[in-house]
C-alpha positions as CSV (number, residue, x, y, z in Angstrom):
1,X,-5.3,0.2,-20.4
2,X,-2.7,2.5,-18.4
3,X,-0.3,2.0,-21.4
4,X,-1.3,5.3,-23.0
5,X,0.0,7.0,-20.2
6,X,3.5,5.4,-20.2
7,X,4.7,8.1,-22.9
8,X,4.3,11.1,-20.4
9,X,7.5,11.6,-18.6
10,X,7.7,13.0,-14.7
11,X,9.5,15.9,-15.9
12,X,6.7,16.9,-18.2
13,X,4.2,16.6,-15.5
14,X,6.2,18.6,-13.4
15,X,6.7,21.2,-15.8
16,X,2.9,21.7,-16.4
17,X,2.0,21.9,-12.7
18,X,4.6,23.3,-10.9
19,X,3.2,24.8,-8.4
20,X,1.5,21.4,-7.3
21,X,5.0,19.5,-7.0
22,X,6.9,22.4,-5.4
23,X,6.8,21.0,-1.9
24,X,5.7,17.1,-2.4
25,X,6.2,14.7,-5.5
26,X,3.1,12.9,-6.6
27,X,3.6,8.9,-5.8
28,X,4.6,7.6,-9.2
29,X,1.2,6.2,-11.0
30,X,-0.9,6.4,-14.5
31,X,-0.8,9.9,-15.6
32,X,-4.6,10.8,-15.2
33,X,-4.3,9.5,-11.7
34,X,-1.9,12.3,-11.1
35,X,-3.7,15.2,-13.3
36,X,-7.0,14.5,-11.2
37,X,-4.6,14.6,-8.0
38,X,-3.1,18.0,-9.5
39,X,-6.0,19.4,-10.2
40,X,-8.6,18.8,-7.4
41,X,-5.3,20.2,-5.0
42,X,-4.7,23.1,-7.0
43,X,-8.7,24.5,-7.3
44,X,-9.1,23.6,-3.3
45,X,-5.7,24.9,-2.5
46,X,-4.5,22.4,-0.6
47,X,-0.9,21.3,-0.2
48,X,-0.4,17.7,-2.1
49,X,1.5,16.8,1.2
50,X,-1.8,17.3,3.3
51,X,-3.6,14.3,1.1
52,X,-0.8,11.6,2.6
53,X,-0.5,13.3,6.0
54,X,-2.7,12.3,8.9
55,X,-4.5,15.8,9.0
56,X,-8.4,15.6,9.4
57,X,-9.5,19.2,8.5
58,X,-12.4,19.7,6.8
59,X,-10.7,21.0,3.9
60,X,-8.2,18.7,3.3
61,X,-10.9,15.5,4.3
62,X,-12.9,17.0,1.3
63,X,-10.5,17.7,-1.3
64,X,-9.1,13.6,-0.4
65,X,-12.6,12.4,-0.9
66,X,-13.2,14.6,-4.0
67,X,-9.8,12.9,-5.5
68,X,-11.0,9.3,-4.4
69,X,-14.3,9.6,-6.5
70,X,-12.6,10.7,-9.1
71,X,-10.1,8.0,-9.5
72,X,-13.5,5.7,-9.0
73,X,-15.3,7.2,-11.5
74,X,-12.9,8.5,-14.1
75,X,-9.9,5.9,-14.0
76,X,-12.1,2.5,-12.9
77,X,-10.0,2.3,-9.8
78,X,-11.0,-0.2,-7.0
79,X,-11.0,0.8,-3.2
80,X,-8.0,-1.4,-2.6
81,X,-6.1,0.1,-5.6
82,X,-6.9,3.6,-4.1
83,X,-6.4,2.7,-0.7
84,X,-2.9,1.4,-1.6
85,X,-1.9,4.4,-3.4
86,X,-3.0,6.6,-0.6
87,X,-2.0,4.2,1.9
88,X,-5.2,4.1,3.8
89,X,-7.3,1.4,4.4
90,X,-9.9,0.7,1.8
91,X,-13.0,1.1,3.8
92,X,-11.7,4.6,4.4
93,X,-11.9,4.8,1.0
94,X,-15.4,3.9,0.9
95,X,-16.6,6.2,3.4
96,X,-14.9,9.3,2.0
97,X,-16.3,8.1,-1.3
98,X,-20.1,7.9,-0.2
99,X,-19.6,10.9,1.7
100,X,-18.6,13.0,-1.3
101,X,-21.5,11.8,-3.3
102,X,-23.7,12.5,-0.4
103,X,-22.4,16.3,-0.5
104,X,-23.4,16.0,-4.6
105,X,-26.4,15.1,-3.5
106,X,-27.1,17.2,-1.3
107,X,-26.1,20.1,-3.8
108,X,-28.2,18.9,-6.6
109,X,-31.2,19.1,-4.4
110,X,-30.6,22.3,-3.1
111,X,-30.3,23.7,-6.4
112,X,-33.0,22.1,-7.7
113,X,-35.2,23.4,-4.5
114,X,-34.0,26.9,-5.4
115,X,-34.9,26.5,-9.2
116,X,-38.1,25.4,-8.6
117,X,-38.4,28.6,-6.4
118,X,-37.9,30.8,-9.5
C-alpha cells in the first residue's frame, strides 16, 4: 500500500516545504503521512518541533489532533501506528481524535444554526 510513496526522496520533500523542515526534520514515514504533517503545521503555523514536544497550548494541542485525524481518515492509520510515530500513547491518540471531530461537530451545527437563520 505505502509502496507508491517509496519513489519520493527526503530531499524532494524538503525542497517543496522548506519552510516546514527549517528547524525540525519530519520522522521518516510514507510520504502522505508527512504532506498531511507539513501542511496542517504550515496553515496553523505551528513549529513541526512543537507536535513531538511536551507543550500543551491550545494551539499546538489542536493542530496535533487535526494531524491525528487525518492520518485516521486519509492514510487508514491505527491509534497504535500513530501513537508510535508521535510517541504518545495510543489512547492519547484517541482522545485528541474524538476531540477534533467533536470541534467538527460543533462547527457544522453552528453553521447550519446560522444558515437556517438566513
Amino acid at each position: 500500500m505505502w509502496e507508491d510513496f517509496a519513489s519520493v526522496s527526503d530531499h524532494d520533500f524538503m525542497a517543496t516545504y522548506p519552510a516546514v523542515t527549517e528547524f525540525f526534520t519530519i520522522p521518516k514515514g510514507p510520504e502522505r503521512a508527512r504532506a498531511i504533517i507539513a501542511e496542517v503545521t504550515a496553515r496553523r503555523s505551528v513549529p513541526v518541533s512543537h507536535l513531538f514536544s511536551t507543550l500543551r497550548d491550545r494551539k499546538v494541542s489542536h493542530t496535533r489532533h487535526e494531524i491525528w485525524f487525518r492520518l485516521r481518515q486519509e492514510c487508514a492509520w491505527s491509534y497504535p501506528r500513530i501513537a508510535k510515530f508521535f510517541d504518545k500513547d495510543h489512547t492519547t491518540i484517541l482522545y485528541g481524535v474524538r476531540g477534533h471531530e467533536a470541534r467538527l461537530a460543533y462547527l457544522a451545527s453552528k453553521s447550519a444554526s446560522r444558515a437556517e437563520k438566513s
